[in-house]
Biopython code that builds the backbone (N, CA, C, O; Angstrom):
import numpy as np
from Bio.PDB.StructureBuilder import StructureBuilder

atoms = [
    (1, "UNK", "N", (0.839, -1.182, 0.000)),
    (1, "UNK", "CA", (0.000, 0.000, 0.000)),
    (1, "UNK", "C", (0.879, 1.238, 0.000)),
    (1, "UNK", "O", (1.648, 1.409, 0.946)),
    (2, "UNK", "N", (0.802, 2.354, -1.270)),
    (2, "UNK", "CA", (1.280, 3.308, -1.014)),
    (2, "UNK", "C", (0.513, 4.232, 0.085)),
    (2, "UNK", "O", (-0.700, 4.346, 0.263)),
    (3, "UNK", "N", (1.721, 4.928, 0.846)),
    (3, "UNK", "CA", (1.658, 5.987, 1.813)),
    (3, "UNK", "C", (1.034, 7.577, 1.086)),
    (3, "UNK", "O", (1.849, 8.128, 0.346)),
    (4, "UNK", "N", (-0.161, 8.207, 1.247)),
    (4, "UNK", "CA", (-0.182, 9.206, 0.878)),
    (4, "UNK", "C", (0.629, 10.531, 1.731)),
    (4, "UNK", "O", (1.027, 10.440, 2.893)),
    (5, "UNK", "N", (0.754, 11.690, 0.905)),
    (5, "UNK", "CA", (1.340, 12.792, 2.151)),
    (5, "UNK", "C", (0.711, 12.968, 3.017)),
    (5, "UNK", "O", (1.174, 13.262, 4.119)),
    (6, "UNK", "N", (-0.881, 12.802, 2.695)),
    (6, "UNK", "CA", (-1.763, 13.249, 4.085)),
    (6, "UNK", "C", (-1.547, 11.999, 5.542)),
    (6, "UNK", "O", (-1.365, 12.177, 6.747)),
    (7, "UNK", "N", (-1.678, 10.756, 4.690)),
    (7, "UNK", "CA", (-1.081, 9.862, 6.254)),
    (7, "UNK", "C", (-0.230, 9.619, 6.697)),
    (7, "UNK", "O", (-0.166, 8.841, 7.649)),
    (8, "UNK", "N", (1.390, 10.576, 5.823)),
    (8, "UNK", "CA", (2.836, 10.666, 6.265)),
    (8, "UNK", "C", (2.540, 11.931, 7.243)),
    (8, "UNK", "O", (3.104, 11.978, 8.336)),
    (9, "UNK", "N", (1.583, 13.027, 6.801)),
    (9, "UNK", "CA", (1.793, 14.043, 7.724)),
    (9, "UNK", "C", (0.948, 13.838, 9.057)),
    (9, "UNK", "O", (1.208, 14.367, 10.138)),
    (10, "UNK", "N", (-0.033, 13.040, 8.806)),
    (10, "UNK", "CA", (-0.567, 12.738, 9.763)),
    (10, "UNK", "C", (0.258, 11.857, 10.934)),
    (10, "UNK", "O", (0.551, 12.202, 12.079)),
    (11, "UNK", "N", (0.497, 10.740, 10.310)),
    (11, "UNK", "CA", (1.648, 9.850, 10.777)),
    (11, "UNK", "C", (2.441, 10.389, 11.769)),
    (11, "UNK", "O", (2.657, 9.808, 12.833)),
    (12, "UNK", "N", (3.079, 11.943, 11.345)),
    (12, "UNK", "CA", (4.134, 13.091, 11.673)),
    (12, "UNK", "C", (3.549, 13.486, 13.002)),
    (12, "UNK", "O", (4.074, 13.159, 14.066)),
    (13, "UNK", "N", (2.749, 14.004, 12.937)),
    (13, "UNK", "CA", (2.314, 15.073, 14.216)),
    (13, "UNK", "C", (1.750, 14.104, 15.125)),
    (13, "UNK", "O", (1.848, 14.475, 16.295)),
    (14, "UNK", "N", (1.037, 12.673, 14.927)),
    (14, "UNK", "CA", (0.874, 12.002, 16.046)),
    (14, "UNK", "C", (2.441, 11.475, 16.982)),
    (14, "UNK", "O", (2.553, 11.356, 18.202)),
    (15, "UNK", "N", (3.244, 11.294, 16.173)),
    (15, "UNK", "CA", (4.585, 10.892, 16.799)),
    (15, "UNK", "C", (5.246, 12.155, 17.391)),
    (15, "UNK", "O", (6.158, 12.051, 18.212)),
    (16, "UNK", "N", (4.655, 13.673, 16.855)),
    (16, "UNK", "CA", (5.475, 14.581, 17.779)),
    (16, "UNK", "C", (4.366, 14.652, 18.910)),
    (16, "UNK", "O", (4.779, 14.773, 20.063)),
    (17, "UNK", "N", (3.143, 14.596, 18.716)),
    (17, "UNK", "CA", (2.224, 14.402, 20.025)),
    (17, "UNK", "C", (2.560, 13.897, 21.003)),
    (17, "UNK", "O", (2.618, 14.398, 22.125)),
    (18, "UNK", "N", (2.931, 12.374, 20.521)),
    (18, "UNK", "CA", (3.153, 11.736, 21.659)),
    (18, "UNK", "C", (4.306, 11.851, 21.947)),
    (18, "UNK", "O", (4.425, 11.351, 23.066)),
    (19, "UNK", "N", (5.643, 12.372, 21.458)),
    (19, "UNK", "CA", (6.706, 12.322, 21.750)),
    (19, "UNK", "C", (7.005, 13.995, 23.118)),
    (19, "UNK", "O", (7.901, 14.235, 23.927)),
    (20, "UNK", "N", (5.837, 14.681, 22.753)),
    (20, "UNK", "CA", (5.513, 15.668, 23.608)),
    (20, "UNK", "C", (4.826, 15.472, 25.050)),
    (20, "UNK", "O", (5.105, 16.068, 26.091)),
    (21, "UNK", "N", (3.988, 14.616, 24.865)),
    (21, "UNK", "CA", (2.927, 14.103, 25.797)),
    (21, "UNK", "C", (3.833, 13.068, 27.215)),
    (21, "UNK", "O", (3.594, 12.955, 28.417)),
    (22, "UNK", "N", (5.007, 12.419, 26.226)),
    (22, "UNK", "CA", (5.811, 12.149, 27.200)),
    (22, "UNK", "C", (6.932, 12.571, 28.027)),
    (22, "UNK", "O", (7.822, 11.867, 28.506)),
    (23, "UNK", "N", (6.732, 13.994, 28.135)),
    (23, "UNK", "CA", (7.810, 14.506, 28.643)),
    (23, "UNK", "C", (8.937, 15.239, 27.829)),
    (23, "UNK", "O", (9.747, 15.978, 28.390)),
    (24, "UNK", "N", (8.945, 14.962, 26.284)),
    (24, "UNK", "CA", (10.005, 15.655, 25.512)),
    (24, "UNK", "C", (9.687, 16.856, 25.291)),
    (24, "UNK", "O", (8.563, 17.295, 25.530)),
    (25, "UNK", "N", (10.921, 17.741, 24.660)),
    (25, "UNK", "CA", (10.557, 19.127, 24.582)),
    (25, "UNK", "C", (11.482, 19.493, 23.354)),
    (25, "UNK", "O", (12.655, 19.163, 23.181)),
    (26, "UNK", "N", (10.669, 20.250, 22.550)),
    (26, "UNK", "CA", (11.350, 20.895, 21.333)),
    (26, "UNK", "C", (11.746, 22.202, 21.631)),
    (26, "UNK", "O", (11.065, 22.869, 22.410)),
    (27, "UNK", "N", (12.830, 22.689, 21.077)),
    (27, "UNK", "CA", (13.597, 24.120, 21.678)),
    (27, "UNK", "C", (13.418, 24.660, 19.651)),
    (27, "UNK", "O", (13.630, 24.106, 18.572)),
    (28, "UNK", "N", (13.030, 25.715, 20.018)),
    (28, "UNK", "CA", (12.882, 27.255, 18.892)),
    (28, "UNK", "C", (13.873, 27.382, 18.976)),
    (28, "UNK", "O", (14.542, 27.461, 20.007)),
    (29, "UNK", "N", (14.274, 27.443, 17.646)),
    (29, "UNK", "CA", (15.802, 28.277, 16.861)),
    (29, "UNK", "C", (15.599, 28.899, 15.945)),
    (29, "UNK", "O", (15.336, 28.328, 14.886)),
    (30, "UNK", "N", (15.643, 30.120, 16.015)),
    (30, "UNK", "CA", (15.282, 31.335, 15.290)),
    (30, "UNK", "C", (15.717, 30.835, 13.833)),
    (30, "UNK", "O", (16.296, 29.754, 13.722)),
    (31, "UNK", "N", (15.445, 31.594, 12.766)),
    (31, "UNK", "CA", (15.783, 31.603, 11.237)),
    (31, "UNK", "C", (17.788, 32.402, 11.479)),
    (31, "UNK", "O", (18.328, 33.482, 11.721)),
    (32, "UNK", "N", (18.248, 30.617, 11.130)),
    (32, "UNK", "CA", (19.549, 31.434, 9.959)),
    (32, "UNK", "C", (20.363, 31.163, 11.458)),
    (32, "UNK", "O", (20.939, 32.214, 11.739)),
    (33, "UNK", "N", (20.544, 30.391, 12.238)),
    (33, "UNK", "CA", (21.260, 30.595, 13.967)),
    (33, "UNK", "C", (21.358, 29.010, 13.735)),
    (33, "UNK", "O", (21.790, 28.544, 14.790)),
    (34, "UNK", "N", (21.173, 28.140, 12.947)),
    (34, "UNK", "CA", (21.825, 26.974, 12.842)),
    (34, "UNK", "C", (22.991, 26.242, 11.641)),
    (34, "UNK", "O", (23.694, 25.265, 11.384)),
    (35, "UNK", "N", (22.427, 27.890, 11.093)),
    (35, "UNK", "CA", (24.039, 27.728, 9.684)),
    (35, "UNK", "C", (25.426, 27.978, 10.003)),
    (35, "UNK", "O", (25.774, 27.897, 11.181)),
    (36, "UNK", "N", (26.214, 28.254, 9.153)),
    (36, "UNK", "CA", (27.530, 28.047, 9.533)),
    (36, "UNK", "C", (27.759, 29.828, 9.476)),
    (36, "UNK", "O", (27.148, 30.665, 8.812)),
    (37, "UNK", "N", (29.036, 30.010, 10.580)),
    (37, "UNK", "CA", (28.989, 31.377, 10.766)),
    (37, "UNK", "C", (29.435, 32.279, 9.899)),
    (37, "UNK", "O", (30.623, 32.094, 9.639)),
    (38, "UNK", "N", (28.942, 33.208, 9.331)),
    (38, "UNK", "CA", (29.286, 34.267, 8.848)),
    (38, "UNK", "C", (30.886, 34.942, 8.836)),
    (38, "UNK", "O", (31.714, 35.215, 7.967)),
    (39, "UNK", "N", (30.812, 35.024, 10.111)),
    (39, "UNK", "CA", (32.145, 36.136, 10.591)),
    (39, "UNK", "C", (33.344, 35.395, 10.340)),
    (39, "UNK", "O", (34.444, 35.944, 10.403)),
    (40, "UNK", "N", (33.217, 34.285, 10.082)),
    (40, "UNK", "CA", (34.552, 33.208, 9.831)),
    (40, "UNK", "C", (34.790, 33.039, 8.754)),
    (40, "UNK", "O", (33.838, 33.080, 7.974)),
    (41, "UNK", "N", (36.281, 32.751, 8.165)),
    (41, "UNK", "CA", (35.726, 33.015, 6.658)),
    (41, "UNK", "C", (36.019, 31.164, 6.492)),
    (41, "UNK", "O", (36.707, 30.571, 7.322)),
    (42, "UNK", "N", (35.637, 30.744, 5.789)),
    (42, "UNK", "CA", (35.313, 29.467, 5.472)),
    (42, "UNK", "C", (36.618, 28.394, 5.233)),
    (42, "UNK", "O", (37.581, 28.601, 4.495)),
    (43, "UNK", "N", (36.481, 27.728, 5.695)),
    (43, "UNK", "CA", (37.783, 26.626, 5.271)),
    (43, "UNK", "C", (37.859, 26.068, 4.000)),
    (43, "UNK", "O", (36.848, 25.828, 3.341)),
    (44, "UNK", "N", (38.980, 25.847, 3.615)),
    (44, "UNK", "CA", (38.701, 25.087, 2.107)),
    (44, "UNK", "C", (40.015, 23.742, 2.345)),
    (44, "UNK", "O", (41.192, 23.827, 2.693)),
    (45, "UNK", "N", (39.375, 22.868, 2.071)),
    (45, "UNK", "CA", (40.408, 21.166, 1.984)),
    (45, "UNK", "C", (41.119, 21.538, 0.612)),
    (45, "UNK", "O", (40.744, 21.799, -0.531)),
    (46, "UNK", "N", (42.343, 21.434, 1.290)),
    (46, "UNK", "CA", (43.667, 20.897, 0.337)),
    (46, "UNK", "C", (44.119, 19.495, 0.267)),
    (46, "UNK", "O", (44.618, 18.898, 1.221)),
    (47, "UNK", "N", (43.900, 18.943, -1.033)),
    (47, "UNK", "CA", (44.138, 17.918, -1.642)),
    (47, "UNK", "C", (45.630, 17.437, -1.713)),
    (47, "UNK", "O", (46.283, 17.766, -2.704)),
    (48, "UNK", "N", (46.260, 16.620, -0.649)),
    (48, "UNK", "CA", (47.896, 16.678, -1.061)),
    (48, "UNK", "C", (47.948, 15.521, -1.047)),
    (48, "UNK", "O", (47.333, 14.805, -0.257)),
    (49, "UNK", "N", (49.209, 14.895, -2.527)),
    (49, "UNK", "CA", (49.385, 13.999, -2.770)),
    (49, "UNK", "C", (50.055, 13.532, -2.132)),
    (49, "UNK", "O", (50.813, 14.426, -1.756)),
    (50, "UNK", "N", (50.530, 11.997, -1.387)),
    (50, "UNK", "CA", (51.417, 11.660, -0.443)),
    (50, "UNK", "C", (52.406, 10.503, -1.594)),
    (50, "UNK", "O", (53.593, 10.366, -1.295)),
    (51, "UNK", "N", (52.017, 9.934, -2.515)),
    (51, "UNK", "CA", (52.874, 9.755, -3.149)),
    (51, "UNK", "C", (54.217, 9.907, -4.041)),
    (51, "UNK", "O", (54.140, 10.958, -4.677)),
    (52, "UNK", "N", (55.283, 9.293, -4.271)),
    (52, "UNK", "CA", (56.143, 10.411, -5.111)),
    (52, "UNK", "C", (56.042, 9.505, -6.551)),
    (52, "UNK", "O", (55.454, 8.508, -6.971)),
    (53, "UNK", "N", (57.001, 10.513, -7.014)),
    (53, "UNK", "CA", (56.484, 11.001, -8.830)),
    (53, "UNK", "C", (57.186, 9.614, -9.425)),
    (53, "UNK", "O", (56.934, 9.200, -10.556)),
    (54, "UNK", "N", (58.142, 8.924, -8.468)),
    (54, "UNK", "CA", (58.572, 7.515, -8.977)),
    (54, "UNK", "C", (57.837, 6.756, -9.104)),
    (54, "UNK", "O", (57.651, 6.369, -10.258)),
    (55, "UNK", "N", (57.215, 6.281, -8.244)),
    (55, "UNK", "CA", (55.979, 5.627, -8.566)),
    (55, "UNK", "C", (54.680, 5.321, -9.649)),
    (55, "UNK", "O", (53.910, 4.416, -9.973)),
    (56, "UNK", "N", (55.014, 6.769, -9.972)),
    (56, "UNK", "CA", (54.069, 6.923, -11.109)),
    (56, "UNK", "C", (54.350, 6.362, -12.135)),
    (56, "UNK", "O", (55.560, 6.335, -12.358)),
    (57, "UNK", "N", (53.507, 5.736, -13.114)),
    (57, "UNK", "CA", (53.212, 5.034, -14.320)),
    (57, "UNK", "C", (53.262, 6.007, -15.371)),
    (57, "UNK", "O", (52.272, 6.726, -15.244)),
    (58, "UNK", "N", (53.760, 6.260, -16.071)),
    (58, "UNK", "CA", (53.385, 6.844, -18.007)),
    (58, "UNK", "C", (53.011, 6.143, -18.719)),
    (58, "UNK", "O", (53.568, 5.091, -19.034)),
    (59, "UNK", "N", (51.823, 6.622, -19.202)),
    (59, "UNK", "CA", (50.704, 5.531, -19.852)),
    (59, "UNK", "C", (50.747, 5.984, -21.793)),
    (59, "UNK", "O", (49.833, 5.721, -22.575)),
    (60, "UNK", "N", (51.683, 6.489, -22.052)),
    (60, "UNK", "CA", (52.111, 6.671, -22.989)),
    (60, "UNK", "C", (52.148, 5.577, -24.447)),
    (60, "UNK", "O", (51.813, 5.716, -25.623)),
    (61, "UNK", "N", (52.584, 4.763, -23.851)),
    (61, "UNK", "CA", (52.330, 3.721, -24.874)),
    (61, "UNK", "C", (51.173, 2.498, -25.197)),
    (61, "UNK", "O", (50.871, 1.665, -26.052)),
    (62, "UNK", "N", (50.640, 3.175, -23.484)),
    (62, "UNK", "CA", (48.943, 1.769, -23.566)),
    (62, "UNK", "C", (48.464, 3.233, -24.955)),
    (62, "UNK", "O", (48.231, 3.073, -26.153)),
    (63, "UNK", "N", (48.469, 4.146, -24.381)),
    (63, "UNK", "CA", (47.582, 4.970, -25.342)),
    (63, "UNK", "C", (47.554, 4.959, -26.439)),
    (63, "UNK", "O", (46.643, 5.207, -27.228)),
    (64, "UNK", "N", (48.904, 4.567, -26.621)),
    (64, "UNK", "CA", (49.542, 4.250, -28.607)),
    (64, "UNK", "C", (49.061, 2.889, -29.120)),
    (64, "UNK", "O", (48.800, 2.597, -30.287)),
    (65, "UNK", "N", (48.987, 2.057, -27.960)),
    (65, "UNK", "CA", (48.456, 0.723, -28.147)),
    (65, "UNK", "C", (47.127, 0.505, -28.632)),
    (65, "UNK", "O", (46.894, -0.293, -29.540)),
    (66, "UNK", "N", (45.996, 1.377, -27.895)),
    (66, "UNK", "CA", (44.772, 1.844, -28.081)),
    (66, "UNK", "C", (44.541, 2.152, -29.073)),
    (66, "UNK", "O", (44.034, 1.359, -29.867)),
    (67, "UNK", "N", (44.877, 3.643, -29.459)),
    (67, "UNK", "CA", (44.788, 4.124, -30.630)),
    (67, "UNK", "C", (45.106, 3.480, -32.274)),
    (67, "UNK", "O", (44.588, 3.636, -33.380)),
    (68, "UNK", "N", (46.322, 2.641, -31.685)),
    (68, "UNK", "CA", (46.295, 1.742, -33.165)),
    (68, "UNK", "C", (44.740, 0.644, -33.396)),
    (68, "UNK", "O", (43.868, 0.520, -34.256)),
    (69, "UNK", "N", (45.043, 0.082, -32.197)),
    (69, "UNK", "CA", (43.358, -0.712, -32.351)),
    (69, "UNK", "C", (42.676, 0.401, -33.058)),
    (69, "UNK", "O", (42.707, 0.286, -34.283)),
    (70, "UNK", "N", (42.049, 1.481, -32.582)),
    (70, "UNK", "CA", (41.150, 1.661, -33.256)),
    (70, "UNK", "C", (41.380, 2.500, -34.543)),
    (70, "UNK", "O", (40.477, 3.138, -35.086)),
    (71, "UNK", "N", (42.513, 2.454, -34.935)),
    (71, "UNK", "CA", (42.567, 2.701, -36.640)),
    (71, "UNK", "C", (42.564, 1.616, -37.612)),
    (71, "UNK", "O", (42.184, 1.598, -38.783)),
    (72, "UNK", "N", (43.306, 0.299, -36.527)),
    (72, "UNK", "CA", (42.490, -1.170, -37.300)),
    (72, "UNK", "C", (41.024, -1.598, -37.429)),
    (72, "UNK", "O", (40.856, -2.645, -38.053)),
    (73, "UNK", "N", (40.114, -1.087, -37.035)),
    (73, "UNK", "CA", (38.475, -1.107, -37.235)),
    (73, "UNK", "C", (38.044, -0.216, -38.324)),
    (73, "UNK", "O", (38.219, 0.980, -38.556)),
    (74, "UNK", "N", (37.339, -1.308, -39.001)),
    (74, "UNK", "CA", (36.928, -0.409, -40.366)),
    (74, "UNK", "C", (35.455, -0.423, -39.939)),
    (74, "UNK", "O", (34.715, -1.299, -39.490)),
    (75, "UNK", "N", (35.278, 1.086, -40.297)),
    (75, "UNK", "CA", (33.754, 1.379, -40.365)),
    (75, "UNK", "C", (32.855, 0.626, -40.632)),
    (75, "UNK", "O", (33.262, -0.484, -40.973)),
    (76, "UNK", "N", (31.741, 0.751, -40.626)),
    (76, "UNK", "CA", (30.803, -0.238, -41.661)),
    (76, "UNK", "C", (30.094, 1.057, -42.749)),
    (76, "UNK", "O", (29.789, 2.236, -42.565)),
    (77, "UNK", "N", (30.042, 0.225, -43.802)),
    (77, "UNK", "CA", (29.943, 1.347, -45.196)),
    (77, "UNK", "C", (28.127, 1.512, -45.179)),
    (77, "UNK", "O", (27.348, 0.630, -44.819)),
    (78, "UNK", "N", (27.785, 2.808, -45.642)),
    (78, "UNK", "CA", (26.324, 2.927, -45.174)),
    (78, "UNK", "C", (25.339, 1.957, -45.946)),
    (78, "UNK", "O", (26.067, 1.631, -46.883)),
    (79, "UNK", "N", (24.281, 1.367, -46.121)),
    (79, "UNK", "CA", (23.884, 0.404, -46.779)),
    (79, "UNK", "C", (23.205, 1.025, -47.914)),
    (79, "UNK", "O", (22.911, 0.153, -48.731)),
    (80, "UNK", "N", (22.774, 2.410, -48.353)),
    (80, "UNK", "CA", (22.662, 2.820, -49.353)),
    (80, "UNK", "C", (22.905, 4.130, -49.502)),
    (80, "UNK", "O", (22.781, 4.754, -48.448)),
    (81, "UNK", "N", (23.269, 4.893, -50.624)),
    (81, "UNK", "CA", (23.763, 6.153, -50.889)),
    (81, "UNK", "C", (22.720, 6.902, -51.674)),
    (81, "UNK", "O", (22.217, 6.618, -52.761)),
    (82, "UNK", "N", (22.503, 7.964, -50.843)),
    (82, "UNK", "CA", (21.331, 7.952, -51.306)),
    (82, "UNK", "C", (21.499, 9.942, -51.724)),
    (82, "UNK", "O", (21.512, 10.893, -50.944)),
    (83, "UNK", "N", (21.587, 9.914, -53.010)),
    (83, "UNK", "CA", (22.395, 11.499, -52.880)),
    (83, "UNK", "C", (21.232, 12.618, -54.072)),
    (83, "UNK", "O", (21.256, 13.715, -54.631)),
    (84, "UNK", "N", (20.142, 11.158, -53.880)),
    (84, "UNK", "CA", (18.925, 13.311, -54.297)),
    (84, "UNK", "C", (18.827, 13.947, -52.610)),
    (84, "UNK", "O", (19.181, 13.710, -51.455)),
    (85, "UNK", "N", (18.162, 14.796, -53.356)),
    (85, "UNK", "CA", (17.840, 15.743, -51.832)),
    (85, "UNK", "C", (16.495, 16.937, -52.290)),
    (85, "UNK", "O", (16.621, 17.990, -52.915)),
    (86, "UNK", "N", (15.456, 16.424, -51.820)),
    (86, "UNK", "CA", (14.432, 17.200, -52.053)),
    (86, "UNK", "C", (14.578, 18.958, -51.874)),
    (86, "UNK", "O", (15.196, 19.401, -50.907)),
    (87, "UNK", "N", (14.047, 19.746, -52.741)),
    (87, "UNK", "CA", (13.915, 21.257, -52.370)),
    (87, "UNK", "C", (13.039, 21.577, -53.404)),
    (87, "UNK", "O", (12.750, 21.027, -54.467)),
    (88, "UNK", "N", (12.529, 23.040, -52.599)),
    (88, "UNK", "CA", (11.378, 23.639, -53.461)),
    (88, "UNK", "C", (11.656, 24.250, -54.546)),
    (88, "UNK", "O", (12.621, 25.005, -54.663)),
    (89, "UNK", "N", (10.454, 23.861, -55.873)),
    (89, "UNK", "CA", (11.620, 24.707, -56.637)),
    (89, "UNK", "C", (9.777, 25.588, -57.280)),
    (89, "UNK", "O", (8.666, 25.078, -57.419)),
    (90, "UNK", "N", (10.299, 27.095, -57.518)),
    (90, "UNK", "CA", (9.049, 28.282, -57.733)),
    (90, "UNK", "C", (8.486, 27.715, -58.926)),
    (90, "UNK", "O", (9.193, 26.984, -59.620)),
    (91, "UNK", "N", (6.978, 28.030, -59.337)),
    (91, "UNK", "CA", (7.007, 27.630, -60.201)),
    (91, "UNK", "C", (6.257, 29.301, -60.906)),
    (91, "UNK", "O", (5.517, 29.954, -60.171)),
    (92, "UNK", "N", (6.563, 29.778, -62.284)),
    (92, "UNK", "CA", (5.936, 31.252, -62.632)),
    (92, "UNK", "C", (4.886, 31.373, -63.394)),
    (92, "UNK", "O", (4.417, 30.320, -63.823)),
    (93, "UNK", "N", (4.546, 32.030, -63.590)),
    (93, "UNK", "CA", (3.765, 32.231, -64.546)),
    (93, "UNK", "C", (4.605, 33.107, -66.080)),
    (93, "UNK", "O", (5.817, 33.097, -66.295)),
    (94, "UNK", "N", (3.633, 33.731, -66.874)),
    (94, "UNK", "CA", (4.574, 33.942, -68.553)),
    (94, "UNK", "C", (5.003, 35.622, -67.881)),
    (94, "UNK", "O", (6.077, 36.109, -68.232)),
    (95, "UNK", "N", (4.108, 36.382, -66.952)),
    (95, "UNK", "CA", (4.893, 37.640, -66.372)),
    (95, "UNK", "C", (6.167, 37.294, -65.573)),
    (95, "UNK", "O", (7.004, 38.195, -65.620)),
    (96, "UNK", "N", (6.460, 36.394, -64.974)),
    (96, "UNK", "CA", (7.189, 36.249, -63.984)),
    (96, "UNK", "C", (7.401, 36.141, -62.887)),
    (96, "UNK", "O", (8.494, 35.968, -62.346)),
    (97, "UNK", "N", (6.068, 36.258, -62.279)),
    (97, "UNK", "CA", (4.988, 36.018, -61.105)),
    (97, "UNK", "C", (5.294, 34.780, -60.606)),
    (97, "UNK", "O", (5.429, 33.890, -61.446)),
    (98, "UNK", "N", (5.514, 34.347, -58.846)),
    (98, "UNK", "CA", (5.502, 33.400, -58.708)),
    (98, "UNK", "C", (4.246, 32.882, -58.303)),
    (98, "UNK", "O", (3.641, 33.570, -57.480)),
    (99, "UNK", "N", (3.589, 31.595, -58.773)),
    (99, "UNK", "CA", (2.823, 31.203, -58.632)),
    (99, "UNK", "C", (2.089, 30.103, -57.598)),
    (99, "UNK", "O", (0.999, 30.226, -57.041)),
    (100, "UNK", "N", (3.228, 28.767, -57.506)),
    (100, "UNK", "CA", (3.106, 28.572, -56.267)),
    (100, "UNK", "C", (4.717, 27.684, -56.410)),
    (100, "UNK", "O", (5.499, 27.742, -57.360)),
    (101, "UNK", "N", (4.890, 26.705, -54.830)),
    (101, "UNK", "CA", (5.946, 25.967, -54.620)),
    (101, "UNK", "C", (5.595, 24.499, -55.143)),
    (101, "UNK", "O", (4.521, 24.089, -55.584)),
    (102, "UNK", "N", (6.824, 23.816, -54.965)),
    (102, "UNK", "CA", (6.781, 22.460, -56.152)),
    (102, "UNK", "C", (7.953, 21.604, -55.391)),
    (102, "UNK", "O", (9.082, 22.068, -55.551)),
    (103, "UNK", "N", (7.861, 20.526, -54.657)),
    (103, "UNK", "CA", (8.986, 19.603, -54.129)),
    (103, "UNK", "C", (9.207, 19.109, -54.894)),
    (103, "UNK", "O", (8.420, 18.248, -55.287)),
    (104, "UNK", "N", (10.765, 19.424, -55.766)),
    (104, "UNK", "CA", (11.358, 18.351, -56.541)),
    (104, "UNK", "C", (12.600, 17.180, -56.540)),
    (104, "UNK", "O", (13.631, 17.419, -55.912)),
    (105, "UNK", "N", (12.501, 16.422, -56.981)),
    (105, "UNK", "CA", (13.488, 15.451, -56.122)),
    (105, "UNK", "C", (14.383, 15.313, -57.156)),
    (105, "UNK", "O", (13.994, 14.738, -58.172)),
    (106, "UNK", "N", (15.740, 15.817, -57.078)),
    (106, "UNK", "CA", (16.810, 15.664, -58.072)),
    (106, "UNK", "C", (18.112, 14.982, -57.204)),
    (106, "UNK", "O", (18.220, 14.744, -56.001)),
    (107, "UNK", "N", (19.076, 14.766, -58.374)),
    (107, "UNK", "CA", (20.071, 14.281, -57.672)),
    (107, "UNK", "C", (21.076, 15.706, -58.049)),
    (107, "UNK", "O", (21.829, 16.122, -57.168)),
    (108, "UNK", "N", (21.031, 16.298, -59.202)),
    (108, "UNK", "CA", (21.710, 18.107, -58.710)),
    (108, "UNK", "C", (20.502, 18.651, -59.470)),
    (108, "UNK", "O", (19.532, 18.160, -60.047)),
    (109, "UNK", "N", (20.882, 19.635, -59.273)),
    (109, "UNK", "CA", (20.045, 20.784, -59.244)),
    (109, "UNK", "C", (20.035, 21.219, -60.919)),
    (109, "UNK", "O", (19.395, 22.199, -61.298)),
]
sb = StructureBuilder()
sb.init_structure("model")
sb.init_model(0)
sb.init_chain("A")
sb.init_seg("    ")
for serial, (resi, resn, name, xyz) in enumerate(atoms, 1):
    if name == "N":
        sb.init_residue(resn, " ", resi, " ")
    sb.init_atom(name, np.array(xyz, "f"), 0.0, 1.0, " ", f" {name:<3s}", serial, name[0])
structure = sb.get_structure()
């Protein structure tokens, strides 16, 4: 059975009821008096590496390794070529008037 909001909120205030009814007590904290302080100016984490630079790997040649693979993969060729291309072409009248449009399907123009 889904939970609607009305019997989550309901749900809510019977558990602070009773959590009141037995003796507990909720304390008021004004707006903005539980964030972090103002007057301080903020810390920021520095990231330091503890390893040294010997250790380190150069990946220099997996990359060359890679890259040849994939200049050995041949595409796959498209299964048809398909090189009209529809556009409108005016059609006039004997003044020179255009009269109306016309989709024609050429392979050039």
């Amino acid at each position: 059975m889904k939970l609607s909001k009305k019997s989550i909120r309901e749900d809510i205030l019977a558990k602070t009821q009773d959590y009141l009814s037995n003796g507990g007590s909720i304390e008021k904290i004004s707006l903005g008096e539980s964030g972090p302080n103002t007057n301080e100016p903020r810390v920021r984490r520095v990231h330091e590496i503890e390893e040294s630079s010997e250790s380190k790997m150069f990946l220099n040649d997996v990359v060359a390794a890679v890259d040849a693979r994939k200049e050995k993969t041949t595409k796959a060729k498209p299964l048809t070529q398909n090189n009209s291309r529809r556009y409108k072409k005016l059609i006039y009248d004997d003044f020179g008037e255009p009269l109306r449009e016309v989709w024609v399907d050429e392979i050039d123009r």
